[in-house]
C-alpha positions in Angstrom: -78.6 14.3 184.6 -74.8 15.1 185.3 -74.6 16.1 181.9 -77.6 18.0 181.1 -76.4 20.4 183.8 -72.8 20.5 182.3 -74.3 21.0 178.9 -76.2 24.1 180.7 -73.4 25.7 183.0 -71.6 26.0 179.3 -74.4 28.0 177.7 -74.8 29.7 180.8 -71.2 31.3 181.6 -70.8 32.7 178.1 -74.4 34.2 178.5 -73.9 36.0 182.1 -70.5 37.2 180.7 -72.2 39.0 177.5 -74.6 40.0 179.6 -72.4 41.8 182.2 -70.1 43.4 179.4 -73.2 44.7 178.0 -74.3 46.5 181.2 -71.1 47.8 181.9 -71.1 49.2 178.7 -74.1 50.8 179.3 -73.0 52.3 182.4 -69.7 53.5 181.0 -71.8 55.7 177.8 -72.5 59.1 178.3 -75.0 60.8 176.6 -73.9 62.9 173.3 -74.5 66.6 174.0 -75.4 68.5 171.0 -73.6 70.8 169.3 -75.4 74.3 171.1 -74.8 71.9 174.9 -70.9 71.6 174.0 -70.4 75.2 172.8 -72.4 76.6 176.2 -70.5 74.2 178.4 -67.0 75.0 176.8 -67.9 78.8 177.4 -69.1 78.1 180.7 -66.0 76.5 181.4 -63.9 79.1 180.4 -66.0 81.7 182.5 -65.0 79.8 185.5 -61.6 79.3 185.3 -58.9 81.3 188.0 -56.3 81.9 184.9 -54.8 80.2 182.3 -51.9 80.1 179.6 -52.4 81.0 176.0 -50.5 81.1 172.6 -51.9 83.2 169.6 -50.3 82.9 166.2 -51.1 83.6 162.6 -50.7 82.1 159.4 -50.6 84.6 155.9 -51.0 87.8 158.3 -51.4 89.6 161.3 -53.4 91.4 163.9 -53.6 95.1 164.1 -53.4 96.0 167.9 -52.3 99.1 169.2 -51.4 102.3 167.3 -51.2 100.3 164.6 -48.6 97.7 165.8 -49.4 94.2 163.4 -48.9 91.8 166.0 -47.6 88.2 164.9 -47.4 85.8 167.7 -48.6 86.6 171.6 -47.9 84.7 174.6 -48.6 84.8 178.4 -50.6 84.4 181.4 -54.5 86.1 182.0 -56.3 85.7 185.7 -59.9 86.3 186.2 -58.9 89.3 188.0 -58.3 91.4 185.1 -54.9 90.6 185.0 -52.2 89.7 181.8 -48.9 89.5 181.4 -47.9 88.7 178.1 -44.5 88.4 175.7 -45.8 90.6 172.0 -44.1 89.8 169.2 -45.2 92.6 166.7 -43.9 94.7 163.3 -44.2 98.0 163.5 -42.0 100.8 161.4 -40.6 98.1 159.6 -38.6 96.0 161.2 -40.6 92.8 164.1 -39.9 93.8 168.0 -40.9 91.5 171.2 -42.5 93.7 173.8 -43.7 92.5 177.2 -46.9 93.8 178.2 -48.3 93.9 181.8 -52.4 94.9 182.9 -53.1 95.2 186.2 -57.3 96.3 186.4 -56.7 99.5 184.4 -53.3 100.0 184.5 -51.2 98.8 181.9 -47.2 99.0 181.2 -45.5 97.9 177.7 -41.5 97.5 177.7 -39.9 100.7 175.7 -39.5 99.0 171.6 -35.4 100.4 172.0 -35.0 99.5 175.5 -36.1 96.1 176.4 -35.2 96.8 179.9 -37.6 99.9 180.5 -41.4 99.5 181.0 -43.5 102.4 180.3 -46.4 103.3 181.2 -49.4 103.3 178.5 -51.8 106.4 179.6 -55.5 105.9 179.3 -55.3 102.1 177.7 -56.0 99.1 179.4 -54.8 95.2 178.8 -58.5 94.6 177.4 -58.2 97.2 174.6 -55.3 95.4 172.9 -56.5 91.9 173.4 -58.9 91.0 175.8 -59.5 87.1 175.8 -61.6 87.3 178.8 -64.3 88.2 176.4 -64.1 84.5 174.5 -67.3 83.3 175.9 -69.3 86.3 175.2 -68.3 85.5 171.1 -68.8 82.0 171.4 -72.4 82.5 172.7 -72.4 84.3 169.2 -72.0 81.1 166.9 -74.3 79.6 164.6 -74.7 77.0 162.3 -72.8 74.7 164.9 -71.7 70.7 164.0 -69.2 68.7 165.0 -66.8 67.3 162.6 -64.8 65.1 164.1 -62.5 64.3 167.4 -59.0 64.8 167.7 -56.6 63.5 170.8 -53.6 66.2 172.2 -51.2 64.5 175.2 -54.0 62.4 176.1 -56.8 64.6 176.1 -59.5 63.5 174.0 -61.3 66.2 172.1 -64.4 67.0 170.0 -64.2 69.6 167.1 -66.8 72.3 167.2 -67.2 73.9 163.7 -69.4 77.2 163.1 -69.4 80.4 161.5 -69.1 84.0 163.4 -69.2 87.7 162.5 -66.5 90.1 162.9 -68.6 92.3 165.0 -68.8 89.5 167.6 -65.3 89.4 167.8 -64.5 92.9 168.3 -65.0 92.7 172.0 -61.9 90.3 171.9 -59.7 92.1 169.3 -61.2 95.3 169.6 -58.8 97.1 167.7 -58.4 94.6 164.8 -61.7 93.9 163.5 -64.6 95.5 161.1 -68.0 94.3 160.6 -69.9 92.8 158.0 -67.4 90.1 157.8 -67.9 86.5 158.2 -65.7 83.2 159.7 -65.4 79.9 159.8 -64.5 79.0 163.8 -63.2 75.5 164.7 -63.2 74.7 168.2 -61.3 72.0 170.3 -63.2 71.2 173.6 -62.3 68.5 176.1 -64.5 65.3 175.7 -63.7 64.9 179.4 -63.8 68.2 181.3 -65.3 70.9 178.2 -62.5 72.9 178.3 -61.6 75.0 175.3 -58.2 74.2 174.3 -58.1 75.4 171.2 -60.2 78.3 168.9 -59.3 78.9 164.9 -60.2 81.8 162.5 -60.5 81.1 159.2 -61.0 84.4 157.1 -60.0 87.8 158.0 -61.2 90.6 160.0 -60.7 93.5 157.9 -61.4 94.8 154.5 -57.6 94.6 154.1 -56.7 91.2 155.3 -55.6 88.5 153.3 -58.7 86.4 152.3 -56.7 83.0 153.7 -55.8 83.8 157.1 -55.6 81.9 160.0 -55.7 82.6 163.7 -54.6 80.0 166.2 -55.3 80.4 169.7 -53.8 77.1 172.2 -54.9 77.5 176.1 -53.8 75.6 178.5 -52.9 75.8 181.9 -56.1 76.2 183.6 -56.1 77.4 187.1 -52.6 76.9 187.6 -51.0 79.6 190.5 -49.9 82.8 188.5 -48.8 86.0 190.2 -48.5 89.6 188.0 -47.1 91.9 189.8 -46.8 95.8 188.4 -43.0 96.1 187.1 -40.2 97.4 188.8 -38.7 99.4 186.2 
């Protein structure tokens, strides 16, 4: 009798342990949100967020922004509060310049090309007319043809890639200066696996007539809701 219930407690154990595992497996999954559910929550996401950091660069061209300035690289801050400050770097009569730019609501102040050290003020132009990211999710909601194509891990943050195509015209609220329509690109998007965040957008194909057939926009955000203070310049 001794035995039989030895014989038992050993078929037993193994059993309530792949049982357990299998539970806490099931507890741990989350349901896979579709393609449309991760795009709307990434946009959603970004909607809600106080501010955050970003970093726009090209590869084989550049963006036309204001009075025809090509700009290369941007970097800086953007709060919900219609706010930006921002370091341009940008070729313009032949020869690349970094400018600062500052936008306060409808005020905005761009350092003097010659003069690093003097701001000016830019009459009847706001922040939003040279590049106005707070109008992401409006183009996201834009996207078709949605799938993702794989995942992707950045300092610990997993991530799923969002692929889809969009039209120029639904970009022109973001570049609004930069874009014509009838044209048509590729998007990939990097969105926390976690949290839903957009940490990443690419443009594949250009947004003019004029660009080069193989360029590439790179936007990297980060930084969300982290304290930042623009202030109007003192000089």
């Amino acid at each position: 009798m001794s035995a039989c219930r030895t014989h038992l407690r050993w078929i037993l154990i193994p059993l309530a342990i792949l049982l357990f595992a299998g539970s806490a497996g099931c507890r741990q999954q989350k349901p896979a949100l579709d393609p449309a559910q991760l795009r709307d929550f990434a946009a959603n996401q970004f909607e809600q967020a106080q501010s955050f950091h970003f970093v726009l660069t090209h590869s084989h061209g550049t963006t036309t922004i204001l009075n025809g300035m090509q700009l290369v690289q941007a970097e800086g801050d953007v709060t919900k509060s219609n706010q930006l400050h921002a370091t341009l770097l940008v070729q313009t009569l032949g020869a690349q310049l970094h400018l600062q730019l500052i936008g306060i609501d409808d005020r905005t102040w761009m350092t003097n090309p010659f003069n690093p050290n003097q701001w000016q003020p830019l009459q009847g132009v706001r922040a939003q007319d040279i590049l106005n990211l707070g109008a992401i999710p409006q183009a996201l909601r834009a996207m078709t043809e949605l799938h993702v194509t794989g995942q992707t891990n950045q300092q610990g943050t997993p991530m799923a890639i969002l692929e889809g195509t969009l039209t120029s015209t639904a970009l022109r609220p973001v570049i609004p200066n930069g874009t014509e329509d009838g044209l048509q690109l590729n998007v990939q998007l990097w969105i926390g696996a976690n949290d839903h965040r957009l940490y990443q957008v690419i443009l594949n194909g250009p947004l003019t007539k004029s660009e080069p057939r193989d360029i590439q926009r790179t936007l990297s955000l980060s930084k969300y809701d982290a304290p930042v203070t623009i202030t109007p310049p003192t000089s």
